[in-house]
N, C-alpha and C positions, 0 to 999 in steps of 0.2 A: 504493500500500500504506500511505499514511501516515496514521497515527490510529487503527489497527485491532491486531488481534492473528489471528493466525494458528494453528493446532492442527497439529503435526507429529508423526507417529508417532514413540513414545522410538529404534527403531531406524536410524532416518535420521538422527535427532540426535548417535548413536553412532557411526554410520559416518562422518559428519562429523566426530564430534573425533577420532576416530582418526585420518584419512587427515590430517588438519591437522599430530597430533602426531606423526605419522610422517615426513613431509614438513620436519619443523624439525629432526631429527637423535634421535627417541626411538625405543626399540625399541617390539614390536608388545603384548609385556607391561606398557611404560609408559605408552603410550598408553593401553590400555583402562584402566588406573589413573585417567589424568586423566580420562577419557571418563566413568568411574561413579560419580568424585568429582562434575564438574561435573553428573551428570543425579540423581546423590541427593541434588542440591539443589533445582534444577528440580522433581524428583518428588514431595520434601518439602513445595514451597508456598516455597521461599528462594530465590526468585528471584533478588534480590541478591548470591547467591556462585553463581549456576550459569554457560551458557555465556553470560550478556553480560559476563563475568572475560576473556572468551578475548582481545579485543580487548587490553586493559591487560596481560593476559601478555605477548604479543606483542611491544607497545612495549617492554616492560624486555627480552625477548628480542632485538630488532633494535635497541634500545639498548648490547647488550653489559654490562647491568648485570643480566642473570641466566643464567646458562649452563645451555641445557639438557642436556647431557652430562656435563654434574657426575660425577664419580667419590664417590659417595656412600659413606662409609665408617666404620665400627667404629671408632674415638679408644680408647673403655678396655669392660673387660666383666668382668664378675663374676659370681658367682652369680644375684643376680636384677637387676642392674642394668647399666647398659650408658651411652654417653654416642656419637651417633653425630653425625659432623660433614657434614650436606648439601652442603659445597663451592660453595653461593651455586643449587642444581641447585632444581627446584622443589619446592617444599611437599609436594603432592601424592604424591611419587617418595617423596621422604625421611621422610612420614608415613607412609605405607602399611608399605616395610619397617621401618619404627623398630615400630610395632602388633605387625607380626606377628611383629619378635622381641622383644618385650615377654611375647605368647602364650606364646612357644618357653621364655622365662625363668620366666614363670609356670606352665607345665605341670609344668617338673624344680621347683619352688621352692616353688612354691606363689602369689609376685609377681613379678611384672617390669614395673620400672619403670626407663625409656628416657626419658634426654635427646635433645633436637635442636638444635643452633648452627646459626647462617650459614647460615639457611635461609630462604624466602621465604614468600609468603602461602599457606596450604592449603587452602581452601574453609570446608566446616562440620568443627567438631570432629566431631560424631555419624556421619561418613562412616566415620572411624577406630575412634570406641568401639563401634560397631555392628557391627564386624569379628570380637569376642570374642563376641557371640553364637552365631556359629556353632560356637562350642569350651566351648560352655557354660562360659562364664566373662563376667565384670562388668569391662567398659571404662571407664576416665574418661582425660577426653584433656583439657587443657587449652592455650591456646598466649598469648604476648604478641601486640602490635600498634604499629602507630603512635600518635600522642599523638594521642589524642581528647575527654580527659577532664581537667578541674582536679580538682586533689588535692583533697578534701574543708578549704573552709574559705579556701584559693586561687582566683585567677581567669585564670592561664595550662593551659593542656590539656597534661599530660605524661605521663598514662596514657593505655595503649590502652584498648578498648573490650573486650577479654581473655575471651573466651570459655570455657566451659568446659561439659563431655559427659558424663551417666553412660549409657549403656547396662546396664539390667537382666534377664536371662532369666525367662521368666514358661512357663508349661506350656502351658493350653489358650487364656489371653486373650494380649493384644495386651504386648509385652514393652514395661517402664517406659523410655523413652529423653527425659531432660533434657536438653536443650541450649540454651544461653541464654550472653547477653554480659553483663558485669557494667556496661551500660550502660545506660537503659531499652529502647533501640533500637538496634541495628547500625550502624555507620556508612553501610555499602551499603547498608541502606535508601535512607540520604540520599541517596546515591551515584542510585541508581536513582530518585528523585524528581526529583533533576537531569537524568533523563535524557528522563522522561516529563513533564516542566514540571509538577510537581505540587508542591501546597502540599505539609507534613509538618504531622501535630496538635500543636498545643501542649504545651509538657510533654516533648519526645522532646528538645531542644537551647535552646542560649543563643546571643547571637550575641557578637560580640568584645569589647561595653560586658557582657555578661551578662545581658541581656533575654532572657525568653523570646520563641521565634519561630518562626513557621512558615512561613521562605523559607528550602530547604533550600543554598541558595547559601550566606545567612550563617549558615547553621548548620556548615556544613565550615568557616569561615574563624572561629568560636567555639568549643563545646563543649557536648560530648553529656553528659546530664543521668544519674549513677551509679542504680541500683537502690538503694533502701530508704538515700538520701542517703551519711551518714559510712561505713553496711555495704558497698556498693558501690565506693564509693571506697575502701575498705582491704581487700575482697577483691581490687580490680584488683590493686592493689600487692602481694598476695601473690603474687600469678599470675606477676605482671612480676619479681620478683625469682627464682621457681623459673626460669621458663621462658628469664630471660635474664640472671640473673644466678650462680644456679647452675650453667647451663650453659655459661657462659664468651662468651655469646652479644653478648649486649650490656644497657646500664646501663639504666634507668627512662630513658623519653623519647627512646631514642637510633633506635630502631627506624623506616626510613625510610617514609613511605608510600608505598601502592601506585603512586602515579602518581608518584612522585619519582624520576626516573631520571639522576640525580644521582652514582647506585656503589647498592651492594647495600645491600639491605633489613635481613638479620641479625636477621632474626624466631627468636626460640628458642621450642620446644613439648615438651611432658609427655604421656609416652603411658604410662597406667598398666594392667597387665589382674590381677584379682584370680582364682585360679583356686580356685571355688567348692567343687570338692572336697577340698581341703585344711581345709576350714572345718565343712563336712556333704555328708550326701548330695545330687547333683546331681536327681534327683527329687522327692526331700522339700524342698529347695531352692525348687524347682518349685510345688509345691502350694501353698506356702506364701504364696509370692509373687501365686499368684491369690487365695488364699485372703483376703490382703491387699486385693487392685484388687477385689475383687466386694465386700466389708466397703463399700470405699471408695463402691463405686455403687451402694450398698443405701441409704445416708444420703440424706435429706431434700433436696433438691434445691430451690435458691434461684431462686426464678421455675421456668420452664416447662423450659427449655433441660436436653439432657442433661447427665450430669457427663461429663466426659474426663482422661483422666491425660494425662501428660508425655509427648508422642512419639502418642499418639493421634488426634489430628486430621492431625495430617503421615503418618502410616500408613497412614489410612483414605486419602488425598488422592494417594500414593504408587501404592497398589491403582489407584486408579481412574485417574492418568495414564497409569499401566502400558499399559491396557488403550484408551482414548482420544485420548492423546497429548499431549504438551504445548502450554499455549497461548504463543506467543512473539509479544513484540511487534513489529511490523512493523518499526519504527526498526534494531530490533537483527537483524532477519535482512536489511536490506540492508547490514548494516554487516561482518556475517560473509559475507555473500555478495560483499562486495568485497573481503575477504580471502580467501577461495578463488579469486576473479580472480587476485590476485598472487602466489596461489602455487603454482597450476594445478591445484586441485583442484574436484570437483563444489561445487557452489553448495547450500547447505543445503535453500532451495526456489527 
């Protein structure tokens, strides 16, 4: 199987992380959680936060440095805000219901906007803001990270790579969803380029003298290069301060990585939902918003290629694995298939 990729239907994908994350002590409602985080990334085209995460959960799992039975819990709540403490329990768990009571806060309020502490890594922000679509309402989810990043101006890495999500509801077109790392690149890209012995392009990281470079080895062991330079670099550091400093989470830089299984991560995340009818009508709302994206695709078009919004090409791409299946690369489904070995479940393929 090696050097190839393989197409698996999304629902064998699903059964698989389910019976995996049932099998390590999660209920059957948290598992499909983790199951549609990890395949709304896959589905998306984000490779690098879908099921080749499962592996590195695992280790911090059989590590003892992330508990998956976390007692996941409400700290403070207020009218539209709330401060919820994930007990070290995974990302995933503690993101999901922190969203949807963010929704709950934003329906009586009109926002609700939810803290997360002592929490681990969550996949893509957009799994979460994407969640407020269904409640016609405007998701932004942002979260901290590991140090991946020199502060603008600096040449040690103390910013994470800080993600962050709008989901937009749109009527009859494809609904606005930004999601992007205040990085040029995600670290899991890199992550995934080590995994697949692949160069990275110039321009995505530095290595530890600050050269640029394209060996994704010395690019984890340097630093990923911020969006629109000093902008980048001082939005991460917003991010890092709401998501982990606000929330009592942890300082700028303290945030463990994923493979450091060393004691808990202590990743903190912003789950904001804006509920649209408080502001106008949810229909006019609506119109408005295509009335906007067709404006957008009426303009002049640079070379040949279509225009696309934000969240458009990962939609269109979502459709069509739906329906085809995802392609995974061999490396990584012997790698899950020797983890369903040890832990007596079916084999992916």
């Amino acid at each position: 199987m090696a050097n190839r990729s393989i197409t698996i239907p999304v629902e064998k994908i699903r059964e698989f992380c389910t019976n995996l994350f049932t099998k390590i002590g999660l209920s059957e409602q948290e598992a499909n959680v983790m199951a549609d985080s990890l395949l709304c990334a896959d589905l998306r085209g984000v490779k690098s936060h879908g099921i080749v995460r499962i592996p590195t959960y695992l280790q911090r799992v059989e590590a003892g440095v992330l508990n998956p039975q976390a007692n996941i819990e409400i700290e403070k709540k207020q009218q539209a805000t709330a401060l919820v403490n994930a007990n070290n329990g995974f990302g995933q768990i503690a993101g999901y219901r922190a969203m949807n009571l963010a929704m709950d806060l934003a329906g009586a309020s009109g926002i609700g906007f939810v803290g997360v502490r002592r929490s681990n890594h969550f996949g893509i922000c957009s799994y979460y803001a994407m969640l407020a679509l269904e409640r016609d309402m405007i998701g932004i989810v942002f979260t901290n990270a590991s140090p991946a990043m020199a502060p603008y101006g600096t040449s040690k890495p103390l910013l994470g790579t800080n993600p962050i999500a709008f989901a937009i509801p749109a009527g009859d077109e494809i609904p606005i969803v930004l999601d992007m790392s205040t990085s040029v690149v995600a670290r899991g890209k890199i992550r995934l380029a080590v995994q697949k012995n692949e160069r990275i392009p110039l321009g995505w990281a530095l290595d530890e003298q600050g050269n640029p470079t394209d060996d994704p080895e010395k690019a984890l062991k340097g630093s990923l290069v911020p969006i629109g330079g000093v902008k980048g670099s001082g939005l991460s550091l917003v991010i890092d301060i709401l998501c982990g400093v606000l929330t009592g989470s942890s300082l700028t830089g303290e945030v463990k990585n994923i493979t450091d299984l060393s004691g808990a991560s202590n990743t903190g995340h912003i789950f904001c939902a804006l509920n649209i009818s408080s502001f106008i009508d949810v229909g006019l709302f609506k119109l408005n918003v295509d009335a906007v994206i067709r404006k957008i695709k009426s303009l002049p078009p640079v070379g040949n290629g279509p225009i696309f919004l934000p969240g458009e090409i990962e939609y269109n791409l979502a459709m069509q694995n739906k329906k085809g299946g995802i392609s995974v690369e061999a490396k990584i489904i012997e790698e899950l298939n020797s983890i369903a070995v040890r832990y007596g479940i079916s084999k992916l393929y």
